[in-house]
C-alpha positions as CSV (number, residue, x, y, z in Angstrom):
1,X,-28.3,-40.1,50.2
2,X,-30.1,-36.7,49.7
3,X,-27.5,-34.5,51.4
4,X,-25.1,-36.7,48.8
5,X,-27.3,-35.6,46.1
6,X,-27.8,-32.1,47.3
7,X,-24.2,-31.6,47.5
8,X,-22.8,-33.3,44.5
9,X,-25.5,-30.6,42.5
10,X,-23.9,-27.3,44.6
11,X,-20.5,-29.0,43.3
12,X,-21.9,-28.9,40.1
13,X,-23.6,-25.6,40.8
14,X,-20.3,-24.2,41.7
15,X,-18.1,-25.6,38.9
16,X,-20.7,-24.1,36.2
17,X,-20.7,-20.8,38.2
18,X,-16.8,-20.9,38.0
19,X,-17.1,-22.0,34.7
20,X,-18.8,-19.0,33.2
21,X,-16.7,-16.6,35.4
22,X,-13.7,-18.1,33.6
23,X,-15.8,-17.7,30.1
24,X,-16.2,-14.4,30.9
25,X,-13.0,-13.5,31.5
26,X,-12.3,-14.9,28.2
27,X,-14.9,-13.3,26.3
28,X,-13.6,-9.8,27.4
29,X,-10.0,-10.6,26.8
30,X,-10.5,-11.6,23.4
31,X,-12.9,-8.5,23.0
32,X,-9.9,-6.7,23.9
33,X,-7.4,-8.3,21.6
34,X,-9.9,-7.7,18.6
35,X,-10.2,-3.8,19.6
36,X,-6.2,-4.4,19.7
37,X,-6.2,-5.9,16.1
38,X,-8.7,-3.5,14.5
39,X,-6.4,-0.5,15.7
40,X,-2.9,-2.1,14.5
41,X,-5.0,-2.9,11.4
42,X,-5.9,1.0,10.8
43,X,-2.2,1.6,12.1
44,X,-0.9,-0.6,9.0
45,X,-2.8,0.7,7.0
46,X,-2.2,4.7,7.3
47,X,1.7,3.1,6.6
48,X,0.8,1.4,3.7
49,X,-0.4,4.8,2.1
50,X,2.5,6.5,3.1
51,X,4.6,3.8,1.3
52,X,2.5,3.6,-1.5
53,X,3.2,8.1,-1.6
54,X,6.8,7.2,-1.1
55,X,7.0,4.9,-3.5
56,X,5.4,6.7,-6.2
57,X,7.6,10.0,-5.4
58,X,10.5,7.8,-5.8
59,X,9.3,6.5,-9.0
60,X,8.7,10.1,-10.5
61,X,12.0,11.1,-9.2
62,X,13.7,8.1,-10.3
63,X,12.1,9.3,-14.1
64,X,13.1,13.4,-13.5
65,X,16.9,11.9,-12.5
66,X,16.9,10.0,-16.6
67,X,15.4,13.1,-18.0
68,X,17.7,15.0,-16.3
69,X,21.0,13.3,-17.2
70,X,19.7,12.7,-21.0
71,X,19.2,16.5,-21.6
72,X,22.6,17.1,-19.4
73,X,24.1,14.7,-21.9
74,X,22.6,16.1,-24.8
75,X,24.2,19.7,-24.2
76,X,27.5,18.0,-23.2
77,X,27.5,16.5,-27.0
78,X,26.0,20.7,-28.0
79,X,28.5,22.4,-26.1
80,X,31.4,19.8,-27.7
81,X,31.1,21.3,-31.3
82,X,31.6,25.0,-29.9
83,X,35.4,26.6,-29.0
84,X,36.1,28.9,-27.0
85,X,38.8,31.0,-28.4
């Protein structure tokens, strides 16, 4: 009955043993996957500044075309009322 005893505890021994290999193994991975995470995040967020540059660029270039084809259309109606002879 002791030897029973004695090795239904080393069973146990050994499953916790295995048990906190596997937890381990775990731990690290998901140690890993947040390193992972923290450098997409630092990744996304270098690309949302650029949009946010491109966007604005597009914005004040969007603004320069209008001004651009107002004042074009405003010497178009200038030039109309001159001849050239």
């Amino acid at each position: 009955m002791a030897n029973e005893t004695a090795e239904a505890f080393n069973g146990i021994l050994q499953s916790s043993i295995n048990t906190d290999k596997v937890m381990e193994v775990m731990s690290n991975n998901a140690i890993k996957q947040a390193e992972e995470l923290n450098t997409t995040l630092t990744y996304l967020q270098h690309v949302s500044s650029i949009i946010e540059n491109n966007t604005a660029a597009a914005e004040e270039s969007s603004a320069m075309s209008g001004e651009f084809i107002y004042h074009a259309q405003k010497l178009e109606m200038m030039l109309a009322d001159y001849k050239l002879i």
